[in-house]
C-alpha positions as CSV (number, residue, x, y, z in Angstrom):
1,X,81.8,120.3,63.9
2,X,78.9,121.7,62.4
3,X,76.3,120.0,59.8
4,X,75.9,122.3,56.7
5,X,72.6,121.2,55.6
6,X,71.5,121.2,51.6
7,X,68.9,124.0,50.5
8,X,67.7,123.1,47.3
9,X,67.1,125.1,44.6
10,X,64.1,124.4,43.8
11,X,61.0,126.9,45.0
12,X,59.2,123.8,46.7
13,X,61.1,121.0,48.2
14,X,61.4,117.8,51.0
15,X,64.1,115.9,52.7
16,X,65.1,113.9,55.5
17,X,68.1,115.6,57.9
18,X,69.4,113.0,60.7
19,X,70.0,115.2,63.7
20,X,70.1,114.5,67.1
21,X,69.4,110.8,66.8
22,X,66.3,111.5,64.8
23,X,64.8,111.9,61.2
24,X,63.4,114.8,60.8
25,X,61.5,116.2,57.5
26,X,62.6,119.5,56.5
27,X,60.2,121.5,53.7
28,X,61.3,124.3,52.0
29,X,59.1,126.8,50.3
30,X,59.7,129.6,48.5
31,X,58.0,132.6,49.4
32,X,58.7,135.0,45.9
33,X,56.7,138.4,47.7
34,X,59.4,138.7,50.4
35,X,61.7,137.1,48.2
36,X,63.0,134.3,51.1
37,X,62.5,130.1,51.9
38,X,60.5,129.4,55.0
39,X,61.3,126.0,56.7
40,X,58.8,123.3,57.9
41,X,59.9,120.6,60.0
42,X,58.8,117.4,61.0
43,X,59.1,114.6,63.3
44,X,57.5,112.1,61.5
45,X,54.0,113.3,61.2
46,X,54.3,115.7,64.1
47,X,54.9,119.2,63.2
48,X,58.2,120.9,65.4
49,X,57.3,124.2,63.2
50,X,56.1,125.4,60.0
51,X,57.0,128.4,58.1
52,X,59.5,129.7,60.0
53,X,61.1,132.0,57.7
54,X,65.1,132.3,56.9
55,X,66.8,134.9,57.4
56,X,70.7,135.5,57.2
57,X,72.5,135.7,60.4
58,X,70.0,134.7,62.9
59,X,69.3,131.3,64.9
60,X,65.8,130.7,63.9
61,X,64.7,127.8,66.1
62,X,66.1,129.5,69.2
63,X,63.0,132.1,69.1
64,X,60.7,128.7,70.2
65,X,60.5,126.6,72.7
66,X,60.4,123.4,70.8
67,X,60.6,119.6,72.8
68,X,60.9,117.5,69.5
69,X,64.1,119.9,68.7
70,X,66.0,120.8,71.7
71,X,69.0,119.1,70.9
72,X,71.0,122.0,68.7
73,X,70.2,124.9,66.8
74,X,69.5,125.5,63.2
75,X,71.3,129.0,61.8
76,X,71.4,130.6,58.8
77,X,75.0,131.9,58.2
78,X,76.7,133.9,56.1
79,X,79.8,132.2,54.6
80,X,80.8,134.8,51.9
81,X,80.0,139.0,52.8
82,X,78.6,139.7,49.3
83,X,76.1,142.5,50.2
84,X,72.9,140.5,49.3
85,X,70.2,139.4,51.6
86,X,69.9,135.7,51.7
87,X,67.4,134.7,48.7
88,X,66.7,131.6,46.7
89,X,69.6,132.2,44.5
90,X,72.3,132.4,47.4
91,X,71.6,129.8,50.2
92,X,73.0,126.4,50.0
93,X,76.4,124.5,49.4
94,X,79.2,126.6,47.6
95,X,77.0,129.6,48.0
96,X,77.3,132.9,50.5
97,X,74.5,131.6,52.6
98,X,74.1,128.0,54.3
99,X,71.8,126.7,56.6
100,X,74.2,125.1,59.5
101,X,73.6,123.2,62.6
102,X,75.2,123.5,65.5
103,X,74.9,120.7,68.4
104,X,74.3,122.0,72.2
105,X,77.5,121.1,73.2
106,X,78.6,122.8,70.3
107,X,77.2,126.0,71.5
108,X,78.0,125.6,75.1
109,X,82.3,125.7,73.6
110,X,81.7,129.1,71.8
């Protein structure tokens, strides 16, 4: 089943997503010259990646090859075909865009 995670709607903003059996800190910034959120994450202290930018339709942590995150991927999918890039206004619950995750085994039945 995937995880819909929370993007908030704020330009700048932290929180703590449990996946894979660990806590991981997600940042989101807002970047208003390209008009879209780049994502930080962390394990702890230890930075997985940072500003890896969100764009709709694609699987953005399966570009790296990343040890603290190799359980799932992160994607940011389109929910609702409005014509609209995926912006600050759009992504998140009850909105055309939301960042999903999607477990390995998860993957491996599509």
């Amino acid at each position: 089943m995937p995880l819909f995670i929370n993007v908030p709607d704020s330009a700048n903003a932290e929180q703590v997503v449990s996946l894979g059996g660990s806590n991981y800190n997600f940042k989101f910034s807002y970047n208003s010259r390209d008009q879209r959120f780049r994502l930080s994450i962390y394990l702890g202290e230890v930075s997985v990646i940072e500003g890896m930018k969100l764009v709709e339709s694609t699987t953005p942590t399966s570009k790296y090859d990343l040890a603290d995150f190799d359980h799932g991927q992160l994607f940011l999918m389109r929910i609702e075909d409005t014509g609209q890039a995926a912006t600050r206004d759009n992504i998140g619950f009850d909105k055309p865009y939301r960042l999903t995750y999607l477990t390995n085994e998860e993957l491996a039945e599509l």
